[in-house]
MIDOSE-1310 file (N, C-alpha, C; in nm, 2 decimals, decimal comma, always signed):
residues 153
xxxx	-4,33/-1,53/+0,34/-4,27/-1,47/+0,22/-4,20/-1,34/+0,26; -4,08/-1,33/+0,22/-4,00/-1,20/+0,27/-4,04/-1,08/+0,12; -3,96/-0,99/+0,21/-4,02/-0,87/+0,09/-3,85/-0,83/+0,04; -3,87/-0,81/-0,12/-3,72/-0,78/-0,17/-3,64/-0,71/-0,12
xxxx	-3,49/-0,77/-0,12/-3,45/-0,66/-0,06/-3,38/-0,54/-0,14; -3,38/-0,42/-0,08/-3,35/-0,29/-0,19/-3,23/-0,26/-0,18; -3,15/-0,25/-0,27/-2,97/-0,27/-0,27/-3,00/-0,10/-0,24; -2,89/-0,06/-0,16/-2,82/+0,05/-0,16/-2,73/+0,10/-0,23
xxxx	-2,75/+0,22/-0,25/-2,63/+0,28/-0,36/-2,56/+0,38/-0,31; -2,46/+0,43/-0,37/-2,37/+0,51/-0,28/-2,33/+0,61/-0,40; -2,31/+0,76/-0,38/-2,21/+0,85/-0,47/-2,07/+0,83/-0,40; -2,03/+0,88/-0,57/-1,86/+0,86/-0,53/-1,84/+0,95/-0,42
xxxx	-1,87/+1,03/-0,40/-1,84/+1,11/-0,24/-1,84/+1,05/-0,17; -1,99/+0,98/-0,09/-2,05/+0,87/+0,03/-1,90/+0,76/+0,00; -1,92/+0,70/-0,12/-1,81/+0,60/-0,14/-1,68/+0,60/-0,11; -1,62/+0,72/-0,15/-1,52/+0,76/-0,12/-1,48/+0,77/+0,06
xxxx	-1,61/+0,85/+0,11/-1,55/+0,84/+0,26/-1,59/+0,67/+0,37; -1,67/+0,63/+0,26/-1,70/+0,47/+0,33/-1,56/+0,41/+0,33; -1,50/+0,46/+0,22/-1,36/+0,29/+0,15/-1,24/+0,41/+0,23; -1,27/+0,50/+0,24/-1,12/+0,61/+0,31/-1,01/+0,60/+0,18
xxxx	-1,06/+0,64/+0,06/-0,97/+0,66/-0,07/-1,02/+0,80/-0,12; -0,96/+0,89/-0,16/-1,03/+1,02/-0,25/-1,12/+0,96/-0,35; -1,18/+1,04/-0,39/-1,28/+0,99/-0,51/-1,17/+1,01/-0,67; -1,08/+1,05/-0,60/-1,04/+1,06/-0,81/-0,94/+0,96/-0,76
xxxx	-0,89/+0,91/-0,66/-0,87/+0,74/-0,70/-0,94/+0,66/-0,71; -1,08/+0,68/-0,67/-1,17/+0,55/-0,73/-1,21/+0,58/-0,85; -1,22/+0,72/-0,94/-1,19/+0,75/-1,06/-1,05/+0,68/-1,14; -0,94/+0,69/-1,07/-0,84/+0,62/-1,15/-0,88/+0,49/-1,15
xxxx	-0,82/+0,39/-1,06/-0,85/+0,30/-1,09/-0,97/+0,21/-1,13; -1,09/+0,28/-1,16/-1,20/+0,28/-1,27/-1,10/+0,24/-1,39; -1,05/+0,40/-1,42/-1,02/+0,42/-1,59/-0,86/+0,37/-1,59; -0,78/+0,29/-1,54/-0,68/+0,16/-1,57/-0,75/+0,04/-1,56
xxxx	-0,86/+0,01/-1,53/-0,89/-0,08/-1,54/-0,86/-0,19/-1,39; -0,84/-0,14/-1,28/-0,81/-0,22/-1,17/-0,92/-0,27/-1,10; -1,09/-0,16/-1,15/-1,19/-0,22/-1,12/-1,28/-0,21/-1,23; -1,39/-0,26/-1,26/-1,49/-0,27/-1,41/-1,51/-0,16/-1,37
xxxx	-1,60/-0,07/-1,49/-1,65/+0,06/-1,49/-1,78/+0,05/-1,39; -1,79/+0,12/-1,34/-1,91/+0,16/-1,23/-2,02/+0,21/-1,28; -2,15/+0,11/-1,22/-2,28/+0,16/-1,29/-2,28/+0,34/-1,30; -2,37/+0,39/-1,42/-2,40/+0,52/-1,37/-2,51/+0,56/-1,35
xxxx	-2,58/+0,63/-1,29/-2,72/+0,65/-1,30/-2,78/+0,67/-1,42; -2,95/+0,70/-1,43/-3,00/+0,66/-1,52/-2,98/+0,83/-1,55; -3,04/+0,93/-1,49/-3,09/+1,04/-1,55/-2,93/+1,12/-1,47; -2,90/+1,12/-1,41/-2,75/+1,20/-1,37/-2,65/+1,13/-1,44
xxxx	-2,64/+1,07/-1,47/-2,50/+0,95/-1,53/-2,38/+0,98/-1,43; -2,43/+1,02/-1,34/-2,29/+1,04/-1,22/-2,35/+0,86/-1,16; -2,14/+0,84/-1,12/-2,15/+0,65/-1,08/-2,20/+0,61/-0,95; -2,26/+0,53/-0,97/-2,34/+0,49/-0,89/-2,28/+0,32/-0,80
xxxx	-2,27/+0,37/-0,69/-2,18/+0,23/-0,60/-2,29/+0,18/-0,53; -2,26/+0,01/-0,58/-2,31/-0,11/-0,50/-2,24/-0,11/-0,35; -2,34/-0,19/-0,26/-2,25/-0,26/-0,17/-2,11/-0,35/-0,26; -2,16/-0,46/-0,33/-2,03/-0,51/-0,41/-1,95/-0,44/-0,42
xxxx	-1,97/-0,31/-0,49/-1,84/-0,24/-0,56/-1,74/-0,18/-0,37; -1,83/-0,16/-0,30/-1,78/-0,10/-0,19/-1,70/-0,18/-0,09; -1,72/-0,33/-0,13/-1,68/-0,46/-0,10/-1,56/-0,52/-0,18; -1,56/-0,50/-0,30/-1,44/-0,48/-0,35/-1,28/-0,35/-0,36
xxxx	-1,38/-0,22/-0,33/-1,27/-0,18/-0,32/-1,25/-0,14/-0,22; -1,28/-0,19/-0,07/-1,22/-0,22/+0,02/-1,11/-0,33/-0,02; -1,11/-0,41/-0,04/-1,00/-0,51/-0,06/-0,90/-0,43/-0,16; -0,92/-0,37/-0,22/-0,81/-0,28/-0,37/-0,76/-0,20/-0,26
xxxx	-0,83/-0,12/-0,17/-0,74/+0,00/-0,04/-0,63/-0,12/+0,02; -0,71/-0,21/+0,07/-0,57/-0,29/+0,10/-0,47/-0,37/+0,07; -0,53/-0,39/-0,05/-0,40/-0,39/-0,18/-0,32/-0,31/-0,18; -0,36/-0,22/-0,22/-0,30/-0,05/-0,22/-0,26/-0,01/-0,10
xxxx	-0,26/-0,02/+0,01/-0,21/+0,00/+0,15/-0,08/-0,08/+0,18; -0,06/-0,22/+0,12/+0,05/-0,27/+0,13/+0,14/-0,27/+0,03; +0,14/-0,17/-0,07/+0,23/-0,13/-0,16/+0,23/-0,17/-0,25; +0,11/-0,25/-0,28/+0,10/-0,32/-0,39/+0,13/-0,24/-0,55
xxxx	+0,18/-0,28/-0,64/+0,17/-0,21/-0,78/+0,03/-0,22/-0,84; +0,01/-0,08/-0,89/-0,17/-0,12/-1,00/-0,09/-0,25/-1,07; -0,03/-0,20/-1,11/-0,07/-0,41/-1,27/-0,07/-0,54/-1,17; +0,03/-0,52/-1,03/-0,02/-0,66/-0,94/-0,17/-0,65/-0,90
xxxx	-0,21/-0,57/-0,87/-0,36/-0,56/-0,81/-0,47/-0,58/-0,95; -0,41/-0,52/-1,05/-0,52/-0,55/-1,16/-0,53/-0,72/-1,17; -0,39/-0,74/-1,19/-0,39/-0,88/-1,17/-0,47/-0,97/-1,10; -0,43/-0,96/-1,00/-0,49/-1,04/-0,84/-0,65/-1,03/-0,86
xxxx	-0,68/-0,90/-0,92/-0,86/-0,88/-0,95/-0,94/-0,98/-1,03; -0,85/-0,96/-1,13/-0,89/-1,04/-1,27/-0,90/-1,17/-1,25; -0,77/-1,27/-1,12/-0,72/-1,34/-1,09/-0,88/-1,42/-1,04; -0,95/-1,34/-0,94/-1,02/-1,35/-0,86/-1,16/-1,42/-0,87
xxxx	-1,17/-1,40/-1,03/-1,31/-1,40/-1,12/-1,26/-1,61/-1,14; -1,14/-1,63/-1,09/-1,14/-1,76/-1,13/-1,14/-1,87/-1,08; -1,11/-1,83/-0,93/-1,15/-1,89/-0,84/-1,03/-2,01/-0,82; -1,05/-2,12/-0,80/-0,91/-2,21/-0,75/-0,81/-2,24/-0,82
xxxx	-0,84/-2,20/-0,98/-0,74/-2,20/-1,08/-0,63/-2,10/-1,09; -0,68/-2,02/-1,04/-0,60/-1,88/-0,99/-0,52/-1,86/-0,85; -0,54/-1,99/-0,79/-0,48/-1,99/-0,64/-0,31/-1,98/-0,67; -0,25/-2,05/-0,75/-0,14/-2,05/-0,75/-0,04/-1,92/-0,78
xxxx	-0,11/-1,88/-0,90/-0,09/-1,73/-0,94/-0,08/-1,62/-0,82; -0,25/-1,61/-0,69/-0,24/-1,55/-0,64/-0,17/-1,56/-0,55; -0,09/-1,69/-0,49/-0,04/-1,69/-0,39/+0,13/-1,63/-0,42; +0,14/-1,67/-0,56/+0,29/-1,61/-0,62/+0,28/-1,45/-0,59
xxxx	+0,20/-1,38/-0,61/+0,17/-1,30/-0,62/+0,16/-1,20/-0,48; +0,13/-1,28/-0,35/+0,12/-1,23/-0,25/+0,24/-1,24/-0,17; +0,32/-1,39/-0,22/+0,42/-1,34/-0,21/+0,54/-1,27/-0,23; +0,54/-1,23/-0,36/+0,63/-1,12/-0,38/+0,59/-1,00/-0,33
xxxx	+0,48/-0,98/-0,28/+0,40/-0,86/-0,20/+0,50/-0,88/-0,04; +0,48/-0,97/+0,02/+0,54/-1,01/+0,15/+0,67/-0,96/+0,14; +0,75/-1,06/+0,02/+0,92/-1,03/+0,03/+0,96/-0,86/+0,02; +0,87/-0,83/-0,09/+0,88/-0,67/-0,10/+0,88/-0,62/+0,03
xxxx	+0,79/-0,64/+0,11/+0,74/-0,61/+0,23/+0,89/-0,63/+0,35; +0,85/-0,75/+0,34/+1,01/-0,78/+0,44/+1,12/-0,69/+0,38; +1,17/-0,70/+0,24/+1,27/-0,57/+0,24/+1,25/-0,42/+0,27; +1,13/-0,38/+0,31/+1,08/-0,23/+0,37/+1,12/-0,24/+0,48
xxxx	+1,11/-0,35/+0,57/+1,13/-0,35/+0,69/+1,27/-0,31/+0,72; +1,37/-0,39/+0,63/+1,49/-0,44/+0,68/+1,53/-0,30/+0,64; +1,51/-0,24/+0,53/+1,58/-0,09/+0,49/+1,50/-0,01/+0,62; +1,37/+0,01/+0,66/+1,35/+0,04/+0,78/+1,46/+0,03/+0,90
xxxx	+1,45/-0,08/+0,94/+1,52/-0,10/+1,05/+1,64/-0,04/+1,07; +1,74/-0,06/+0,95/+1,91/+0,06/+0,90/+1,86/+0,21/+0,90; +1,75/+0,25/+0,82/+1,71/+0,38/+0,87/+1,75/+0,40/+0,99; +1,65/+0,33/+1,10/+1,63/+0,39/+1,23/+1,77/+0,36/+1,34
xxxx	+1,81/+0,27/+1,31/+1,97/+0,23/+1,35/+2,04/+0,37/+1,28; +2,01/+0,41/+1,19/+2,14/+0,53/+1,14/+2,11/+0,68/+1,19; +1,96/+0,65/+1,24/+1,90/+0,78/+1,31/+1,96/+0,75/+1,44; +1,93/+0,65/+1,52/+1,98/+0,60/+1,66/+2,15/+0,65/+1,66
xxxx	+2,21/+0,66/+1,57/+2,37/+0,64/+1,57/+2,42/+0,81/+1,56; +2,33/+0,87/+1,50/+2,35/+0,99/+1,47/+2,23/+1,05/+1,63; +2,21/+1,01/+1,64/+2,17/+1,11/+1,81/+2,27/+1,08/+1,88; +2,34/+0,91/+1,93/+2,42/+0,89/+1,97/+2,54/+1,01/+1,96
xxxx	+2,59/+1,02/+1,87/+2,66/+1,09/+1,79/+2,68/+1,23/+1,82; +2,60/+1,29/+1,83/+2,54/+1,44/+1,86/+2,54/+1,48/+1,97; +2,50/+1,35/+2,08/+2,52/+1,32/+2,23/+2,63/+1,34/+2,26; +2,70/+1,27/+2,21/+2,89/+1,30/+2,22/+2,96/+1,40/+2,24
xxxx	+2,93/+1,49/+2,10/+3,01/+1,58/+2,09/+2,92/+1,69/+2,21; +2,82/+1,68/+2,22/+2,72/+1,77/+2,33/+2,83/+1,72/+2,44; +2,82/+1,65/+2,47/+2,93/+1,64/+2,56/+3,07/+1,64/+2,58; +3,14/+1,66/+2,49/+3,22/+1,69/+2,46/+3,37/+1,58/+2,48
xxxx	+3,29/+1,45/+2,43/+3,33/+1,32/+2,40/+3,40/+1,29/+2,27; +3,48/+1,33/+2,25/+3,54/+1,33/+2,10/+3,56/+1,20/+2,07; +3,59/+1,10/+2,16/+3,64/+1,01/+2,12/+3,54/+0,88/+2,07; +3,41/+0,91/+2,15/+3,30/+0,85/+2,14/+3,23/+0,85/+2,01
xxxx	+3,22/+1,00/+1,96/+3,17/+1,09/+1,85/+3,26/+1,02/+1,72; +3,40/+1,00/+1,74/+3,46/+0,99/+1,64/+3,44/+0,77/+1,62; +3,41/+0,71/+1,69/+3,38/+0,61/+1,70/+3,24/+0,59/+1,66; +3,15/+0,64/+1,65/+2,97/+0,64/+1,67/+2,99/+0,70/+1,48
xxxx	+3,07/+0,81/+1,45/+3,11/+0,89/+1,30/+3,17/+0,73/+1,24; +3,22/+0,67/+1,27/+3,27/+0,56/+1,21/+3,19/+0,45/+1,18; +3,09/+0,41/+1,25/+2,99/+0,34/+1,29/+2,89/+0,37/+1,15; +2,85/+0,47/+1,16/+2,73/+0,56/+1,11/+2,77/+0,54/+0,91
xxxx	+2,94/+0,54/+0,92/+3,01/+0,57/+0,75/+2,96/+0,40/+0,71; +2,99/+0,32/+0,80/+2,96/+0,19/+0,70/+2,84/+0,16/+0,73; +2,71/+0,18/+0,85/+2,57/+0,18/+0,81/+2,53/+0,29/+0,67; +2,61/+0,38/+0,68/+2,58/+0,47/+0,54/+2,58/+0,39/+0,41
xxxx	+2,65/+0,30/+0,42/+2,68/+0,29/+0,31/+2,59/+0,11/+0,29; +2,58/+0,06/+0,40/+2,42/-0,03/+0,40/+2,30/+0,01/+0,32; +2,28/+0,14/+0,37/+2,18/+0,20/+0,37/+2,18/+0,24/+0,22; +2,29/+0,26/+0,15/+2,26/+0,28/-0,02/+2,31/+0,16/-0,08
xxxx	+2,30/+0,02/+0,02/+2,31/-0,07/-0,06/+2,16/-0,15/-0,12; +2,07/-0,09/+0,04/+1,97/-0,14/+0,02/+1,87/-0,04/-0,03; +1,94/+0,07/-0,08/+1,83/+0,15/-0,18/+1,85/+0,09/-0,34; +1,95/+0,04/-0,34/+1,99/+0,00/-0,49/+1,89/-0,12/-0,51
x	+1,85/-0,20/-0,44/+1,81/-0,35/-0,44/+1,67/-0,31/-0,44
């Protein structure tokens, strides 16, 4: 016969540095509702964290880590409680997470191409390559203008 086992509990401080979130965002998304309200103690009424809850918002950090929006993550939570009914939803869901994702990269990538063009650039005239400078200045005007196509989008 085994002996019960005794859940551990955590303060929002401990909690906070276990999940690597400040504690008044595990306060916020408490009170929008992205996770249930958190037990609170009996005689402190300060919240009191399960392993579960520490289990769960680990998974919310990496929600939140990939840019996720609170109302997709509240979503996906709620989603979660339903198990295979909810697969379709969640997969819609992670995908627009991805595509989002893939367009960070791609505005990424013109970033750093317009950083690369503009050292190039700077290179030049340091050297006193006008011709190169005025070619690499040309280069850089229509990546510029990539670059606020894909801030619009």
């Amino acid at each position: 016969m085994s002996a019960p086992s005794i859940q551990h509990t955590y303060s929002i401080k401990e909690a906070s540095v276990l999940i690597g979130l400040p504690a008044s965002t595990l306060r916020y998304y408490e009170s929008i509702g992205v996770i249930a309200p958190i037990r609170r103690g009996a005689s402190s009424k300060h919240r009191v964290y399960t392993n579960e809850d520490l289990d769960l918002l680990t998974w919310v950090s990496c929600l939140s880590a990939t840019g996720m929006s609170v109302a997709d993550m509240r979503r996906y939570l709620a989603n979660g409680t339903l198990g295979s009914a909810a697969a379709p939803e969640q997969i819609e869901l992670l995908k627009a997470q991805q595509e989002h994702l893939e367009d960070e990269v791609r505005s990424i990538a013109l970033r750093k191409q317009y950083v690369a063009l503009k050292i190039d650039y700077w290179q030049a005239v340091h050297c006193g390559d006008g011709a190169r400078a005025e070619q690499i200045s040309n280069e850089a005007r229509t990546l510029a203008d990539d670059l606020k196509k894909a801030r619009k989008q």
